[in-house]
C-alpha positions as CSV (number, residue, x, y, z in Angstrom):
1,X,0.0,0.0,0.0
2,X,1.5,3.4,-0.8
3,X,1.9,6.4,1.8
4,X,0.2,9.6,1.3
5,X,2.0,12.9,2.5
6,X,-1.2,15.0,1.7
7,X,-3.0,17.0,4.7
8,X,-6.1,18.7,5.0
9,X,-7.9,20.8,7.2
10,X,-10.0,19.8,10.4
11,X,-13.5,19.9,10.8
12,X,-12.2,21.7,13.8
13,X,-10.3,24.2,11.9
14,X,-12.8,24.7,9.1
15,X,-15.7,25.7,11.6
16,X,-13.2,28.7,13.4
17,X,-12.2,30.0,9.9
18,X,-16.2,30.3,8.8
19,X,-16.9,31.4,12.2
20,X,-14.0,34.3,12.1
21,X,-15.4,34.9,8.5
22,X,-19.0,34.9,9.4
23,X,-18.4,37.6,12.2
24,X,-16.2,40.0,9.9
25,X,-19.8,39.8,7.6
26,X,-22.0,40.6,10.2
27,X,-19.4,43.4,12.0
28,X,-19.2,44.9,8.4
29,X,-22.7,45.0,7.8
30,X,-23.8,46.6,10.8
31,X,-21.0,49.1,10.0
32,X,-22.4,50.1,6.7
33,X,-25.8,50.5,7.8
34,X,-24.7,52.6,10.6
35,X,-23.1,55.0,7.7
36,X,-26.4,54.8,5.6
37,X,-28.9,55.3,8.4
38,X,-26.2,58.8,9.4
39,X,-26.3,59.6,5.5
40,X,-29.4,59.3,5.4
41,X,-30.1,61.4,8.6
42,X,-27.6,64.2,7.5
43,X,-30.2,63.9,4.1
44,X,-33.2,64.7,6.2
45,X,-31.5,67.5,8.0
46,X,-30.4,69.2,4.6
47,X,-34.3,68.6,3.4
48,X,-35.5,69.9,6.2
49,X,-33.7,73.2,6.4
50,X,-34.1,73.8,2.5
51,X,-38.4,73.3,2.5
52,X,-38.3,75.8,6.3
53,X,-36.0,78.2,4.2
54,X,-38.4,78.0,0.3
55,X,-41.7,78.7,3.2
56,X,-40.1,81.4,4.7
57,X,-39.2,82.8,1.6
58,X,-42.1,82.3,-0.7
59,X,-44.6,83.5,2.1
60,X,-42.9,86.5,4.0
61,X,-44.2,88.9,1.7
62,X,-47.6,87.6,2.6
63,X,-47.5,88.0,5.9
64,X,-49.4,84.9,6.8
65,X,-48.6,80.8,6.4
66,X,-52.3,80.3,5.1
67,X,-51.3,78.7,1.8
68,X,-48.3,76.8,3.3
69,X,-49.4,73.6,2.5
70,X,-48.1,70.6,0.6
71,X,-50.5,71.5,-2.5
72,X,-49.7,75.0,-2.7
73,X,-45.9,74.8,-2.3
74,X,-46.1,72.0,-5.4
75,X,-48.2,73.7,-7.8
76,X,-45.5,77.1,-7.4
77,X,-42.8,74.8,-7.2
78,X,-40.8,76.2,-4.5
79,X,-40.3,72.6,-3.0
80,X,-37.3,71.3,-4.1
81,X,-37.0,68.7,-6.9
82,X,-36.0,65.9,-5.1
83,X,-38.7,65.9,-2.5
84,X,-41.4,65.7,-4.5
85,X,-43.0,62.4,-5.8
86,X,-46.4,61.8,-7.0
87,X,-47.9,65.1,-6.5
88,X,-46.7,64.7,-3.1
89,X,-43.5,66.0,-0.4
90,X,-41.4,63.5,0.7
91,X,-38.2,62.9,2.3
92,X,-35.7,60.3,2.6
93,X,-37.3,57.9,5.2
94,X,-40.7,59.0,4.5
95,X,-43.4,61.3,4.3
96,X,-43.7,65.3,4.7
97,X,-47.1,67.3,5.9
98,X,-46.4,71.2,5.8
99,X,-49.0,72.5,7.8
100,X,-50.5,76.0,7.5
101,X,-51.1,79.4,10.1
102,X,-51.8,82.5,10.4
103,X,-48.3,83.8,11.9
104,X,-46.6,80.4,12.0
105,X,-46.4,76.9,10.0
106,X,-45.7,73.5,10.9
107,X,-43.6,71.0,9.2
108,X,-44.2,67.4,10.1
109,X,-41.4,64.5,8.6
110,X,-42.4,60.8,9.8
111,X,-41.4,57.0,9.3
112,X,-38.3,58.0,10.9
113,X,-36.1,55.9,12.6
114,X,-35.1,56.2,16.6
115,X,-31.7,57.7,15.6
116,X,-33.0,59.7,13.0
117,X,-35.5,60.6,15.0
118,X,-33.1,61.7,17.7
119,X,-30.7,63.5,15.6
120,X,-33.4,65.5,14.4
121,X,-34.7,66.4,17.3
122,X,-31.8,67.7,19.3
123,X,-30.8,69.6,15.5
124,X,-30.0,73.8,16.4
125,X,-31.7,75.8,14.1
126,X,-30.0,79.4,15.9
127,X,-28.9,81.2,13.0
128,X,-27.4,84.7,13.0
129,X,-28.2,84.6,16.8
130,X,-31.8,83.9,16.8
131,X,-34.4,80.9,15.6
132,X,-37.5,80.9,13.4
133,X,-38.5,77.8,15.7
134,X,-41.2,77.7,17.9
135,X,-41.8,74.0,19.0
136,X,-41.0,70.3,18.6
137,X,-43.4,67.8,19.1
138,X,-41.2,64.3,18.9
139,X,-44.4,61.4,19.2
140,X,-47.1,63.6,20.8
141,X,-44.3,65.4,23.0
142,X,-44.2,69.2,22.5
143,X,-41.0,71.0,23.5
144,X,-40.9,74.6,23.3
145,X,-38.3,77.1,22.1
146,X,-36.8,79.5,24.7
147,X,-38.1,83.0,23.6
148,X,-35.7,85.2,22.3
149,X,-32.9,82.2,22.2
150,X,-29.5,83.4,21.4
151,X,-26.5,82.1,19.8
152,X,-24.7,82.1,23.2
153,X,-27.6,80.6,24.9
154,X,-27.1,76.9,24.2
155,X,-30.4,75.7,25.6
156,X,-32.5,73.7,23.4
157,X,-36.3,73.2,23.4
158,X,-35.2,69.5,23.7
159,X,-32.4,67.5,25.4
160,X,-30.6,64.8,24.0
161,X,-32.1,62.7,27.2
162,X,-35.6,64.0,26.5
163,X,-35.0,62.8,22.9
164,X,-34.1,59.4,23.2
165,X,-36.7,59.2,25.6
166,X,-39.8,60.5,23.1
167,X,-38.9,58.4,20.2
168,X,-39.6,55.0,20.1
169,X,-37.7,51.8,19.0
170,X,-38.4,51.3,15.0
171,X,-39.5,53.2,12.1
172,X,-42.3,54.9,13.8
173,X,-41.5,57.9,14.7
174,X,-43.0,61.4,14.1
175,X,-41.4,64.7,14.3
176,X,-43.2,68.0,13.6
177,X,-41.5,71.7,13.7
178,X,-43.1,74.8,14.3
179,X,-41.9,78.3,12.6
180,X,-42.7,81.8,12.9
């Protein structure tokens, strides 16, 4: 009978080296979702600021938000481009409701997820020392803006704490903005 020099691999060996391999897939995976759901937050952000700044514009001369609403702001085309599909606002995770006053308007962005929803929530919107905002409501919670809020004031209408607290595990979550 002739002798064979040839060795192979363990069962044992084979097992740690798919087991290695199997957690760099998962690690990386979670990893790159992480970066999309941040891209995609840092999207919503940009929306966000762009549809409070095309309201502000379009309807100062007014005087009133009366015709701020999804509709309106379609048929003059003052929404931009990419957030509107089928005759209708939307943003990266979901939908948009812009919601008309007399002396203030409301923007509403849901489907979020939690750390969407977070990020969003605790976002500064003091600009040249002061803020158009009014409220958040994060899930039925309603924070208010500090009146007359300052650049070097750094208080928030929401905490971080408060924020993780008001939105909710999943893809629930609605927030809604109020400007004057």
């Amino acid at each position: 009978m002739k002798e064979s020099n040839e060795r192979g691999y363990t069962m044992t060996e084979v097992i740690g080296v798919l087991s290695i391999v199997g957690i760099l897939i998962v690690s990386m995976s979670m990893l790159v979702n992480g970066m999309f759901i941040k891209y995609k937050s840092n999207r919503v952000q940009d929306q966000i600021v762009s549809l409070q700044k095309v309201i502000n514009q379009r309807f100062v001369a007014d005087g009133n938000y009366r015709n701020a609403k999804n509709s309106q702001l379609i048929k003059e085309d003052v929404v931009p481009r990419d957030m509107v599909y089928r005759d209708d606002i939307v943003q990266t995770f979901g939908a948009v409701k812009v919601s008309p006053g007399n002396i203030t308007f409301k923007i509403e962005f849901s489907e979020l997820p939690r750390m969407a929803c977070i990020n969003l929530a605790i976002m500064s919107w003091v600009s040249q020392d002061t803020s158009d905002l009014v409220s958040v409501t994060v899930n039925k919670d309603k924070y208010e803006w500090p009146k007359n809020a300052k650049s070097e004031d750094y208080s928030m209408p929401i905490t971080t704490i408060q924020a993780a607290k008001s939105c909710k595990r999943g893809d629930e979550n609605v927030i809604e903005w109020e400007f004057q």
